[in-house]
C-alpha positions in Angstrom: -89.8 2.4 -8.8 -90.4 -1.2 -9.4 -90.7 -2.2 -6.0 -93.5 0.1 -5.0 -95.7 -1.4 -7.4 -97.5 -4.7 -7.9 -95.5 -5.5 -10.4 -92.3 -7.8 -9.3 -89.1 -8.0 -11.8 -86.2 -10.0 -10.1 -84.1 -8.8 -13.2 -82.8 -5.6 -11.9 -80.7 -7.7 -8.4 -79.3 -10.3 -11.3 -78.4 -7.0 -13.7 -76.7 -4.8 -11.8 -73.6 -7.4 -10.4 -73.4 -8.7 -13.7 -73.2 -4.9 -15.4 -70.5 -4.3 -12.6 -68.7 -7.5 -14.0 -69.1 -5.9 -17.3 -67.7 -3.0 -16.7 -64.9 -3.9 -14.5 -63.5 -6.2 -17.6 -64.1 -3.4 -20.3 -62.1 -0.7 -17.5 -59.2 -3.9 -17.4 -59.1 -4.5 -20.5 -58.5 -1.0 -21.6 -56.0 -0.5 -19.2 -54.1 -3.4 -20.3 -54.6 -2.8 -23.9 -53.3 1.2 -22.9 -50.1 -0.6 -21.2 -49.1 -2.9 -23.9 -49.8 -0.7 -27.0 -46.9 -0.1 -28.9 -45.3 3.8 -29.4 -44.7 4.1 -32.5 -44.5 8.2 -32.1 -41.6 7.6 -29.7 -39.8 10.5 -29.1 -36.5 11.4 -31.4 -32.9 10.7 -29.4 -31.0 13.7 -29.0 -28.4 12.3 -31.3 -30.9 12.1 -33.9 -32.0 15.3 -33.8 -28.2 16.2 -33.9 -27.7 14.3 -36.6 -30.9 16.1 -38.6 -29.6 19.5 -37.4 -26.6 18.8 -39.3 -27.8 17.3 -42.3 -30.5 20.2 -42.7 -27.5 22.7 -42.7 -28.7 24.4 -39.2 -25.5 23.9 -37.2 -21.9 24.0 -39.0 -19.0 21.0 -38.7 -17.2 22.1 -35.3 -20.4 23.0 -33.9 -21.4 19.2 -35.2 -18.6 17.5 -33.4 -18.6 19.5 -30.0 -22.2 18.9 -29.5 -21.8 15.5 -30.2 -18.8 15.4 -28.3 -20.8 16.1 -25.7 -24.0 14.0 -26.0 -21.5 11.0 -26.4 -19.5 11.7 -23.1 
């Protein structure tokens, strides 16, 4: 360890605050760049899916209209 020896170095007691300064903006800046990203992969509304279902053939008309009956209510 440095401070055993003869040799002196003052760097490491300026280095380490300023690499805790460093890192503390990296953490925040990630975190605020994680909170303001935009979703584009936002999940489908029900009525969408619905909607889909419907077009793709997968549910018939009166099925079609009570489910949405029902979403809509």
């Amino acid at each position: 360890m440095w401070w055993w020896s003869d040799y002196y170095w003052p760097m490491p007691w300026v280095f380490c605050p300023l690499m805790a300064i460093i890192i503390i903006a990296l953490c925040m800046g990630m975190m605020w760049f994680m909170m303001h990203r935009r979703h584009d992969s936002a999940p489908k509304k029900t009525i969408d899916m619905l909607n889909e279902a419907f077009a793709r053939g997968e549910i018939t008309e009166t099925q079609y209209r009570n489910l949405k009956q029902i979403l809509e209510s």
